[in-house]
C-alpha positions in Angstrom: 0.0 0.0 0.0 1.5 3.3 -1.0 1.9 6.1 1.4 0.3 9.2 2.2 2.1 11.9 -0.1 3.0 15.3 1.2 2.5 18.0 -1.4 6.0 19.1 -3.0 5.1 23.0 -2.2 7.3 24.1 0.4 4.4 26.4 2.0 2.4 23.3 2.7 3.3 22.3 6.3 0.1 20.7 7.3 -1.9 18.7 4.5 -1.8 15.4 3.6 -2.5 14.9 -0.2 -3.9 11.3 -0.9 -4.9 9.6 -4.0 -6.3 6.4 -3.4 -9.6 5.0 -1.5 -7.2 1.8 0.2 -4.8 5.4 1.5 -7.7 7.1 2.4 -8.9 4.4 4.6 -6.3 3.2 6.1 -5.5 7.2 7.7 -9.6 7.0 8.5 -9.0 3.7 10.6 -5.6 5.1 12.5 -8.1 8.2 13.3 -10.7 6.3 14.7 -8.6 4.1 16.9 -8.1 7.3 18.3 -11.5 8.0 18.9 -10.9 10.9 16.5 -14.5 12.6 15.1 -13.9 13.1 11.3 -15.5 15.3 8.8 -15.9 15.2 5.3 -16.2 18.5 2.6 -16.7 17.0 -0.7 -15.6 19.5 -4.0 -14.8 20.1 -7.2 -12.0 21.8 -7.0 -11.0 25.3 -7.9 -11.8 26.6 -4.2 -12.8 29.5 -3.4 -14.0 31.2 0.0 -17.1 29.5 -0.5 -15.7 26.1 -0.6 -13.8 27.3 2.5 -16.4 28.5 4.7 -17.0 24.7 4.4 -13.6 23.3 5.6 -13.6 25.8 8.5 -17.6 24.4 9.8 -16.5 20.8 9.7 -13.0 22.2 11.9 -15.2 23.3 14.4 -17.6 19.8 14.7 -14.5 17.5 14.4 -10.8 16.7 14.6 -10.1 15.6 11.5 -11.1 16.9 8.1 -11.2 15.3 5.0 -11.5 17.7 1.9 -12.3 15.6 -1.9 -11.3 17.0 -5.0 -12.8 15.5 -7.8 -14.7 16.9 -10.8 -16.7 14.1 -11.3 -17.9 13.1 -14.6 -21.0 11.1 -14.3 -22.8 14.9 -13.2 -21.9 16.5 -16.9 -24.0 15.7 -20.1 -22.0 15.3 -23.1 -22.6 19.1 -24.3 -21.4 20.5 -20.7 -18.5 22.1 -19.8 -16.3 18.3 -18.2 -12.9 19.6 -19.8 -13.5 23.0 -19.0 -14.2 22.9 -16.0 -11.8 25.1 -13.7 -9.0 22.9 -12.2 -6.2 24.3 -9.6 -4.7 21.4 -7.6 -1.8 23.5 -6.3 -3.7 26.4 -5.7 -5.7 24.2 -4.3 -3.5 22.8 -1.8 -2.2 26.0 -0.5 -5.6 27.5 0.6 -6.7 24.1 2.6 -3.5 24.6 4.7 -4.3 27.8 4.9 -7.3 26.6 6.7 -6.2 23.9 8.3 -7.9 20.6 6.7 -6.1 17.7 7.5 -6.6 15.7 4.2 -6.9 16.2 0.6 -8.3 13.5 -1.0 -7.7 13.6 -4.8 -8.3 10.5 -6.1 -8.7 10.4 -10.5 -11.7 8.9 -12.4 -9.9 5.7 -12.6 -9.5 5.4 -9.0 -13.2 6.2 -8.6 -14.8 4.8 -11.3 -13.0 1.2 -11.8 -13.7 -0.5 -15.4 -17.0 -1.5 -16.2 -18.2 0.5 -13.7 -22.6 -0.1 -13.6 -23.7 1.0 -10.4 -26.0 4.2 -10.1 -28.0 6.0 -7.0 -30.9 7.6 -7.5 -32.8 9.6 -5.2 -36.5 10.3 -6.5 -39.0 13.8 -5.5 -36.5 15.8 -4.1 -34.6 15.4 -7.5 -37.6 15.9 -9.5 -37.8 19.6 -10.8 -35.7 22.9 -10.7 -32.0 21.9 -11.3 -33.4 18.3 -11.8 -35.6 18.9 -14.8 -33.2 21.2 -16.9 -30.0 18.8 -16.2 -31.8 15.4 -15.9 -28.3 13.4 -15.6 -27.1 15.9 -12.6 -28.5 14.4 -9.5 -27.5 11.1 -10.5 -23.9 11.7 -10.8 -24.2 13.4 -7.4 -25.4 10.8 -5.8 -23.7 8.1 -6.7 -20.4 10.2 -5.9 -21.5 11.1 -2.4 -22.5 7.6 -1.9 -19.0 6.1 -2.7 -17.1 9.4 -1.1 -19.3 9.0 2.2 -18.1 4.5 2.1 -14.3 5.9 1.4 -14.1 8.6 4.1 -16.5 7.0 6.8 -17.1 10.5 8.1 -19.2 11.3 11.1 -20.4 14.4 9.6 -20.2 15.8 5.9 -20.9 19.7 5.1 -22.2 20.9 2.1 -23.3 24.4 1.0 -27.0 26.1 0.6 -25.9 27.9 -2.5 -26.7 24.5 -4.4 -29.8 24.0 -2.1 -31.8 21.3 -3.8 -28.4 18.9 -3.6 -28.3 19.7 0.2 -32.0 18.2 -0.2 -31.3 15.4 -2.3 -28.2 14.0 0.0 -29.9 14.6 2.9 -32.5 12.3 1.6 -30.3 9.8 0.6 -28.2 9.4 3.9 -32.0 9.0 5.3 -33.3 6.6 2.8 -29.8 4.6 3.2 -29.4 4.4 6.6 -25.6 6.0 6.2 -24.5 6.7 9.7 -23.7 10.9 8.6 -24.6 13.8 10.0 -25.0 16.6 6.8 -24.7 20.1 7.8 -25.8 23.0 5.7 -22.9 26.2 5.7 -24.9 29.6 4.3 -24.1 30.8 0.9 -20.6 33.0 0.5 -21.2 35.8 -1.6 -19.3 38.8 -3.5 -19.6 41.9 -2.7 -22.8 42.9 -4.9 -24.4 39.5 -3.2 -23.6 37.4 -6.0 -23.0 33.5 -4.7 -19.5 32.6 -4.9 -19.1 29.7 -7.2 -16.1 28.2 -9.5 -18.0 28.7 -13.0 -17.7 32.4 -12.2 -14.5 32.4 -13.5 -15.9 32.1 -16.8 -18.0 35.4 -16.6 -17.1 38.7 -18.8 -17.0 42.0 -17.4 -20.1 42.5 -18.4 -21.5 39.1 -17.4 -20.2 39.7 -14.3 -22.6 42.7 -14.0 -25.6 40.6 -15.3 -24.9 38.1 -12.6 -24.6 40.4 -9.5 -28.7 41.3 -10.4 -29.5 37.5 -9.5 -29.7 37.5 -5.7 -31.0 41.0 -6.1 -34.0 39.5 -7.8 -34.3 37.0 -5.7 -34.0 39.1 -2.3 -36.8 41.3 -4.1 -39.1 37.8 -4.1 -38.3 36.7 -0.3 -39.5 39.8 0.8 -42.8 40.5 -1.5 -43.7 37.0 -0.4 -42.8 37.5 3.0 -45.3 40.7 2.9 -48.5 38.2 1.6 -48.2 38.6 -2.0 -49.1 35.9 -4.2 -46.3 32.7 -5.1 -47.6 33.3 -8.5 -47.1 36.9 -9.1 -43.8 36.8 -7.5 -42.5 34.0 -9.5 -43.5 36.0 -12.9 -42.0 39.1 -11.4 -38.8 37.4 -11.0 -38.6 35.7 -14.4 -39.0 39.6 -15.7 -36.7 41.2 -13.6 -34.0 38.4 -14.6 -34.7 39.1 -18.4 -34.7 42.8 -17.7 -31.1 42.4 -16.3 -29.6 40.6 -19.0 -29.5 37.4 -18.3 -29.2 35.5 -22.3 -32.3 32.2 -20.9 -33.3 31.4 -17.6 -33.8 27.5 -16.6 -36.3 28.8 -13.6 -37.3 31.5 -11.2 -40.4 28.9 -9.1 -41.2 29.4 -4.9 -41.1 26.4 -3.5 -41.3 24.6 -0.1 -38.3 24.9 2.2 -38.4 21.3 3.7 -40.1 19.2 0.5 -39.3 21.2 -2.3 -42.8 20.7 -3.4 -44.4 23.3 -6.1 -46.1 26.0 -4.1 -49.7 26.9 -5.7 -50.5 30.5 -6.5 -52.1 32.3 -3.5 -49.9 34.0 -0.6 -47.3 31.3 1.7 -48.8 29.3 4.3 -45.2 28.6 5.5 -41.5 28.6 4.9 -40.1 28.4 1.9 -37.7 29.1 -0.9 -37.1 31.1 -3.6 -34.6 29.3 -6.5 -33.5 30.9 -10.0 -31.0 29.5 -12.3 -30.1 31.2 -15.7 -27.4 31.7 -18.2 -25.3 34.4 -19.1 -21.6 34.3 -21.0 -22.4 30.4 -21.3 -22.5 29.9 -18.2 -25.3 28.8 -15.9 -25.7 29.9 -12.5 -28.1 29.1 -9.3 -29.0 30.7 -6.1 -31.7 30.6 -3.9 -33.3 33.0 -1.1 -34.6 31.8 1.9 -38.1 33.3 3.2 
């Protein structure tokens, strides 16, 4: 069994970079002969302070933290942006030091996905709708991930991030259905400075599809709070999809109110109780999401 490999950067004094699931457990198994609590922050890579926010909740519900790095394939269609997608391993490195997570697990499609490879997870109603009807093939790939990262890394807790809200929903659901012995905990949504949600495709933005962008959680702020004042889920939602065109956004995927717990469609008339505002739309070829609680 090969060794745990310390990154080659000299301003990495801390992490632990591994690469394979039989590495990965074996450190997992020393920690819990000590009676260690471990955490686990699965990613994509190209981190930002979003993604740290992350590492930084499971540090303060654990002693040991285990951060994946894997842009995982199964959650792109064939048109999407898989080889585009932003990768900075090094970079990467230097800022979970910075922050103090104890593992980088980094293993490659290979190593996750061995040959012949048949297995899916699927998690139904949660899935269905919002990010799940305009990228059918999405939740799938995230599940079946999350399922094999949770069997590697044996965490007692795993944290993901309300920015992508309805996957929050959908794993929750899953370690429920599954009986997987995790605790998921929800970190609020980093933003910019104009409120946009920090996320890795906003790299890909212009100038001026970075202005575009920053009018999305305005929009959706605007929503939570005529809502929260008794107007109607239905006149709200069509404001939304206006002011989103208004701003510049090239098509939008969705602008609905839906329940906070379920996810269920919301009828017309004013809120009977909590829920959530969700928008996803495209601008410089590049889809974005957010959501608003109310």
């Amino acid at each position: 069994m090969s060794s745990p490999a310390r990154p080659s950067n000299p301003d990495l004094d801390h992490l632990i970079i591994v690469r394979t699931r039989s590495t990965l457990r074996a450190r997992v198994e020393n920690w819990r002969q000590a009676g260690l609590r471990i955490a686990l922050v699965p990613t994509m890579g190209a981190l930002h302070e979003g993604h740290l926010s992350l590492v930084k909740m499971a540090k303060a519900n654990a002693d040991k933290v285990i951060v994946s790095v894997f842009v995982n394939p199964l959650q792109f269609a064939p048109a999407e942006d898989l080889e585009r997608y932003p990768r900075d391993e090094q970079g990467d490195m230097i800022k979970l030091n910075t922050v103090g997570a104890d593992v980088m697990y980094v293993p490659d499609p290979e190593e996750m996905y061995t040959p012949n490879f048949s297995t899916s997870v699927r998690v139904d109603d949660v899935s269905e709708g919002l990010c799940g009807a305009a990228r059918p093939h999405f939740f799938g790939g995230v599940t079946t991930v999350v399922t094999k990262l949770l069997l590697q890394a044996l965490p007692d807790i795993a944290v993901f991030g309300e920015k992508d809200y309805q996957q929050l929903c959908v794993i929750r659901r899953l370690v429920r259905d599954l009986d997987i012995p995790v605790e998921i905990l929800a970190a609020p949504t980093m933003r910019e400075h104009d409120g946009l949600a920090m996320s890795s495709r906003n790299a890909y933005l212009t100038d001026h599809g970075r202005q575009v962008a920053g009018q999305m959680n305005v929009a959706l702020k605007a929503a939570a709070s005529a809502l929260a004042a008794g107007e109607a889920v239905g006149r709200v939602a069509d404001q939304g999809w206006q002011d989103l065109m208004d701003a510049g956004f090239d098509t939008i995927d969705y602008f609905e109110i839906r329940d906070a717990e379920t996810l269920e469609p919301l009828g017309t008339g004013p809120l009977s109780g909590p829920a959530r505002v969700f928008a996803a739309a495209w601008i410089d070829k590049t889809r974005l999401i957010d959501n608003w609680a109310v």
